[in-house]
Every structure is written in C-alpha cells, then in structure tokens.
C-alpha positions as a LaTeX table, in Angstrom:
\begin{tabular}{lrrr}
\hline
Residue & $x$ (\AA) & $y$ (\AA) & $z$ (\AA) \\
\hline
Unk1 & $-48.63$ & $-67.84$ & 42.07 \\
Unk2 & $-45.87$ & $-65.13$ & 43.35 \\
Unk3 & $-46.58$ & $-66.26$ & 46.95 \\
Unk4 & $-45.76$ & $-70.22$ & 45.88 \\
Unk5 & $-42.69$ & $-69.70$ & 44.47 \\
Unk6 & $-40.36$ & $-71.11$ & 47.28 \\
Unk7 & $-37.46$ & $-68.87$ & 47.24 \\
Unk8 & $-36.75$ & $-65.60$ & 49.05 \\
Unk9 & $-35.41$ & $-63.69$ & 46.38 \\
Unk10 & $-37.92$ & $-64.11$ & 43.56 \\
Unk11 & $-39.70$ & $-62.57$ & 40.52 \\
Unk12 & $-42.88$ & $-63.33$ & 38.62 \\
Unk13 & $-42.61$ & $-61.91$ & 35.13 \\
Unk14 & $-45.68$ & $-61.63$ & 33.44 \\
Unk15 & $-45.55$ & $-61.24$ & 29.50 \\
Unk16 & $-48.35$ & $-58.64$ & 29.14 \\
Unk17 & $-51.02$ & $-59.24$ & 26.10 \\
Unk18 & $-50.46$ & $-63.03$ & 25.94 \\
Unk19 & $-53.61$ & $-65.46$ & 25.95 \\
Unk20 & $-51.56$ & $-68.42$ & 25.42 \\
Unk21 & $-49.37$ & $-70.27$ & 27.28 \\
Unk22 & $-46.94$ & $-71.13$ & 24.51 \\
Unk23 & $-45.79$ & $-67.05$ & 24.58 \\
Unk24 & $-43.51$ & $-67.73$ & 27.39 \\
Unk25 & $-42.04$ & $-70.46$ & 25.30 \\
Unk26 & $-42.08$ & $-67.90$ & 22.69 \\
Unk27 & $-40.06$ & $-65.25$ & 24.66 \\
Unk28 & $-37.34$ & $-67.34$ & 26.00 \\
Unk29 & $-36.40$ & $-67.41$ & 22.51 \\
Unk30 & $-36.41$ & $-63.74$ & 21.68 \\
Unk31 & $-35.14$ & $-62.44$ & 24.72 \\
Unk32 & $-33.73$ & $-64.84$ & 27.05 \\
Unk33 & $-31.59$ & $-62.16$ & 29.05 \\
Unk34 & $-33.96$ & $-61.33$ & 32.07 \\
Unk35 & $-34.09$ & $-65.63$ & 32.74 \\
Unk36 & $-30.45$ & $-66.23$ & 31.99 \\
Unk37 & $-29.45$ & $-63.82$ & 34.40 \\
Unk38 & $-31.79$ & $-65.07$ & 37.07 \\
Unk39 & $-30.23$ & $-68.70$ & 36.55 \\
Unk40 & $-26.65$ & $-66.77$ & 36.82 \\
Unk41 & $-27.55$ & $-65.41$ & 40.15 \\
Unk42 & $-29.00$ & $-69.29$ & 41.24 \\
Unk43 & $-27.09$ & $-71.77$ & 39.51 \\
Unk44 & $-24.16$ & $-72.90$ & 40.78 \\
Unk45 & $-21.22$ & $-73.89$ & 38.17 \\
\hline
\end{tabular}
C-alpha cells in the first residue's frame, strides 16, 4: 500500500487496533491534526 502511494514525500498511518474500515472515518474526526497538516504541506492556496 506504502509503495503505491505516488508521491515522494509520503506517510502511511495506520490506526492500530481497528478491524473496521469506518475507524479512519472515525479519527479524522477526533484528531484531524496529523492529516490537516499533511494537506498544509501539499495543498496549494
């Protein structure tokens, strides 16, 4: 999955003890700050 991810600087974060898929959902809502800052360092204004 890591290795597919077309971008030289990237990160895979895996959310440890999760069976379901809907947890990432899940996170994003209770701590967004690790993805927001990611999309700060890509996303152009």
């Amino acid at each position: 999955m890591y290795e597919n991810i077309p971008m030289p600087d990237k990160e895979l974060f895996w959310i440890e003890g999760s069976t379901s898929r809907w947890d990432g959902y899940l996170y994003f809502a209770k701590d967004p700050s690790r993805m927001l800052a990611w999309f700060d360092r890509h996303v152009a204004d």
